[in-house]
N, C-alpha and C positions, 0 to 999 in steps of 0.2 A: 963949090964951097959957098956962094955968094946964096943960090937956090938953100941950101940946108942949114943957113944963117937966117933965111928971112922963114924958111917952115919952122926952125924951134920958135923963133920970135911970136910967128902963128900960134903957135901951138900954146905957146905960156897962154898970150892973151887969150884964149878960147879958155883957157884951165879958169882963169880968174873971173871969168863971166860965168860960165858953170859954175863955178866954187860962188861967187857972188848972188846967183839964182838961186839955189839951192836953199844958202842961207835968210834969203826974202821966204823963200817957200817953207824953211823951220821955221822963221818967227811968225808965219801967216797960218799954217797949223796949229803950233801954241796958244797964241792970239786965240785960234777959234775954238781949243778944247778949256781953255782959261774961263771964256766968257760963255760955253755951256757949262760947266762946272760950278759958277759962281748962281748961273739961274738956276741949274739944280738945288744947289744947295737953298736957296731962297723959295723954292718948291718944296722943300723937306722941312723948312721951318713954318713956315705958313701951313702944313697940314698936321703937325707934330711943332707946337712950340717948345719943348721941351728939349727937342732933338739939339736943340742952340747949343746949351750949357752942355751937354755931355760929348757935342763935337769938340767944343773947347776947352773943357776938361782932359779930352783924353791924349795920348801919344801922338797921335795923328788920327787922319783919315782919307779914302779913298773916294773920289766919285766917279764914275762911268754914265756913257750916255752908249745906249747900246739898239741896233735894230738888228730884229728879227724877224722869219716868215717859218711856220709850223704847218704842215698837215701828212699826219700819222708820224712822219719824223720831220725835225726844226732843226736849225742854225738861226747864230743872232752872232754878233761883233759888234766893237763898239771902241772907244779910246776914252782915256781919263785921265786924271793926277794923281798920286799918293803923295799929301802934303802931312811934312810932319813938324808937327806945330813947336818942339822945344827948338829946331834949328832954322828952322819956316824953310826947309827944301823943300823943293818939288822935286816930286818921278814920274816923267812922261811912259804911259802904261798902256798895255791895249789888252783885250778881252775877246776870245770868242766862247763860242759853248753849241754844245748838239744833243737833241733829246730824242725820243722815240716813245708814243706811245696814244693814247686817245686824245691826241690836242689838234684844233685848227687856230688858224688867227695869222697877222702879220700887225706888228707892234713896234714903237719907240719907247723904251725905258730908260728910266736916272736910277742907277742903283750907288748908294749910300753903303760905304764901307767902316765901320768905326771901331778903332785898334784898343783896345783895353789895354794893352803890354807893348813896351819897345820891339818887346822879342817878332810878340805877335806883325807886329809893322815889318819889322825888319824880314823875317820871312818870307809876307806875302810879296815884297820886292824883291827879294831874293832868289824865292824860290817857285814863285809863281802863287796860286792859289785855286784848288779846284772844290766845287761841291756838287751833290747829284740830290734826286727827287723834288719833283717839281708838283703841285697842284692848285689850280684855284682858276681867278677868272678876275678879268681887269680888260677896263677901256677905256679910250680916252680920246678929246678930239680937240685942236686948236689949243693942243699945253694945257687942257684942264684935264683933270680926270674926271672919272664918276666913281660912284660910293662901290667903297671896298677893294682901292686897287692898290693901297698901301699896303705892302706887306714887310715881316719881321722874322729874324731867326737869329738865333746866336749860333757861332759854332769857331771851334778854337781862338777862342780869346779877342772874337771879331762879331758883332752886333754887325747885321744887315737890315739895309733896308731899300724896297723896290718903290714906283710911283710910275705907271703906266702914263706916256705923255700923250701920244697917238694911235688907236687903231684897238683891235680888239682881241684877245688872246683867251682862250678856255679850253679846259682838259686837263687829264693827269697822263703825266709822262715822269719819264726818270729820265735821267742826263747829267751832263758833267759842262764846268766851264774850264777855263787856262786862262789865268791872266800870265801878262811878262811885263818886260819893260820895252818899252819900245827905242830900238839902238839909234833909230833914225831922229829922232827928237829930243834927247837924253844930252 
């Protein structure tokens, strides 16, 4: 009795150091997608000053910091926020995506998400968010880019925008991404 008195005893305190870790390990994740998030965003104003006002104007918006490696087919992943600005929550989010087609390269990109409609925010947390067709060409080295890696699209009710931070990506491919939410950070 006295053995199965002092293993639950074990046992809790092991739970509470786990449970304890974990929660160092959520806020150190956070932390780190917070403070790429925030340089993102300071990289998208500095090459689009315009991009400010209409981050702050709108419902919310999404940032991802995402890497990728492509040749003839690609994969990229990446983690982000969807901050939406009438309640100032955040939603810890993650992104991957796969393409196939005439592309080589391996890359870090910020991509910029900007909600026009609650509806539209609320979706893309809801319900994930995918798009396809890809083409162009972007590099970048040491978080600068070089000319012509910003790119733009609208598509349901959501203004994107890319900013290649490192490395080098060319070709046209078709492909698809999935964002979610990510349960472990949330």
């Amino acid at each position: 009795m006295k053995f199965l008195k002092t293993l639950g005893i074990g046992a809790l305190m092991l739970s509470f150091a786990v449970g304890g870790a974990f929660a160092a390990d959520k806020a150190a994740k956070q932390a780190e997608i917070m403070k790429n998030t925030n340089a993102a965003l300071e990289k998208f104003y500095a090459a689009q000053p315009d991009l400010k006002a209409a981050v702050a104007k709108a419902p919310g918006y999404a940032v991802f910091t995402t890497y990728g490696l492509s040749f003839i087919v690609g994969g990229s992943g990446g983690a982000g926020v969807v901050h939406d600005n009438k309640t100032k929550k955040v939603t810890y989010m993650s992104i991957a995506g796969a393409s196939a087609g005439f592309q080589l390269g391996a890359s870090q990109n910020d991509l910029l998400l900007v909600f026009k409609t609650d509806k539209a925010m609320n979706n893309f947390i809801e319900k994930g968010w995918g798009a396809s067709g890809e083409a162009g060409a972007g590099a970048g080295a040491d978080n600068k880019s070089a000319g012509g890696t910003m790119g733009s699209s609208v598509m349901n009710d959501i203004d994107t925008f890319t900013l290649t931070k490192n490395g080098v990506q060319a070709g046209i491919a078709i492909g698809g991404s999935k964002a979610w939410k990510d349960a472990d950070l949330n």
